[in-house]
C-alpha positions in Angstrom: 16.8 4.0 19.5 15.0 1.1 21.8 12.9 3.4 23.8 12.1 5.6 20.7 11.1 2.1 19.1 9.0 1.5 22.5 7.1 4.2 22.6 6.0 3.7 18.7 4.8 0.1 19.7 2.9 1.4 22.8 1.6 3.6 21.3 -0.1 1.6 18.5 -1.5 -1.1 20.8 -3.4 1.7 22.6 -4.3 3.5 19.4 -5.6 -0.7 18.2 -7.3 -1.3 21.8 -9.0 2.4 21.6 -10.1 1.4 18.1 -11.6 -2.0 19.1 -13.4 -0.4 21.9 -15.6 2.1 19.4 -16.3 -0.6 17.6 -17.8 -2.7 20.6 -19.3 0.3 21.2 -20.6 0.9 18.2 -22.0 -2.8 17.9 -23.6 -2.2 21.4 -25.7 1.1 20.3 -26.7 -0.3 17.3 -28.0 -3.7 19.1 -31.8 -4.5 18.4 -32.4 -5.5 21.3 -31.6 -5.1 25.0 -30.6 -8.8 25.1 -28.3 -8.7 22.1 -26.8 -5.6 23.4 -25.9 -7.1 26.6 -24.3 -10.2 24.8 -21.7 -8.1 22.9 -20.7 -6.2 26.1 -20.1 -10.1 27.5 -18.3 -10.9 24.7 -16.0 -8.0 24.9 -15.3 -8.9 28.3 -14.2 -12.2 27.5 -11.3 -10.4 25.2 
């Protein structure tokens, strides 16, 4: 029952960290500008 219980919590932080990435992405293609664009990607590295 611990590893079943494992694999459901893996699984849902990758499922989370793939969703937070579309949305960085998302906020990156939609940028106004080249500048703004780039300070997103920095502050997604910083996470």
């Amino acid at each position: 029952m611990t590893s079943l219980r494992t694999a459901l919590a893996r699984r849902h932080q990758l499922r989370a960290l793939r969703r937070d990435g579309r949305a960085i992405e998302r906020a990156v293609a939609g940028a106004p500008t080249l500048e703004s664009a780039h300070e997103l990607a920095a502050l997604a590295a910083r996470r």
